[in-house]
C-alpha positions, 0 to 999 in steps of 0.5 A: 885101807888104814896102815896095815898094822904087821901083825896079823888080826887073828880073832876070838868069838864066844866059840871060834877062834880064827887064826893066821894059816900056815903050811901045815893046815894043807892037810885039814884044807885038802880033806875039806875042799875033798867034800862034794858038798862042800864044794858044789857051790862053789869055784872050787875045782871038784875033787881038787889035787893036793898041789892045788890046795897047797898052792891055795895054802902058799897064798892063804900064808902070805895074802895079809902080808902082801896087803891084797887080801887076809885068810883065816883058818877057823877053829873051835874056840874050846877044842882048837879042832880045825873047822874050816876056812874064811878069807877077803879073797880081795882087798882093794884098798883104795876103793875100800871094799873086799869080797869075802869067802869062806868053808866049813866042815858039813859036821859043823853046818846049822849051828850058827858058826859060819854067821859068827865067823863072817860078823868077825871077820867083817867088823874086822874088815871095817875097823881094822882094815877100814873098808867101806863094803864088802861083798860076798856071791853065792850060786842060786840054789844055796839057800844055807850059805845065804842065811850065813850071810843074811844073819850076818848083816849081809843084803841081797843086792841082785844076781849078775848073770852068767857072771863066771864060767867054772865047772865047764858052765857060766853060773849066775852070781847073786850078790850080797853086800854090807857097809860100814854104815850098816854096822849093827850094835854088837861087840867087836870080836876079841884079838887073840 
């Protein structure tokens, strides 16, 4: 990872805005995550206690200052409403790849929104963190988050078997990634 610059990268798009968390988002997170269908695949705990989501919240607030990882609350550009959450769970800087994550509000699903936060979010990760990969998982079955990351430049890469236990079951992991190297011609998300 290149100098981490000390301010936090918060992003525009044509319709998001992808802005530094802070404690008081525990609300909003906590009504999301509350969604089953939002968290059926998912390592989210189902029906998650609030201590849970603002211990996330906690870590969401000072992932980028501690250089380890960067979370992101996303709004709708025009309206500000809260939309739902994208992060690099991890950064490891010196082999230069992060793993990426993310939630959206059901309301707002099929609209291209998600895709569009995750190529913001990735451009970010090559140009201002300088990663060379970064990779996302999603459990079989959910076709829709991988279209997010297939639209956003992602490549089906494999399935790792029973790679995690959550939910009381080991749950195979089919894993996408992308390069820097893969870096399609489009614009580069505006600093807000």
């Amino acid at each position: 990872m290149a100098a981490r610059k000390s301010e936090f990268p918060a992003l525009l798009t044509d319709r998001l805005r992808l802005r530094e968390p802070v404690f008081g988002d525990c609300g909003e997170l906590h009504e999301l995550i509350s969604i089953p269908e939002v968290t059926r695949f998912s390592n989210w705990p189902d029906a998650p206690k609030k201590a849970q989501i603002e211990r996330v919240m906690k870590w969401m607030c000072s992932a980028f200052a501690k250089g380890k990882a960067c979370a992101w609350i996303i709004e709708e550009r025009a309206s500000g409403r809260f939309l739902g959450a994208i992060r690099f769970n991890s950064i490891d800087k010196y082999a230069k790849w992060a793993e990426i994550g993310y939630e959206l509000h059901p309301s707002f699903w099929g609209k291209g929104l998600m895709s569009e936060a995750v190529k913001a979010v990735a451009r970010c990760g090559f140009d201002d963190f300088s990663l060379n990969r970064i990779e996302a998982w999603t459990l079989p079955g959910n076709r829709a988050s991988d279209r997010v990351l297939e639209k956003a430049g992602f490549r089906y890469e494999g399935t790792l078997r029973q790679k995690a236990w959550f939910k009381n079951a080991f749950h195979d992991f089919r894993m996408f990634g992308r390069l820097a190297s893969e870096l399609p011609e489009e614009a580069p998300p505006q600093k807000s």
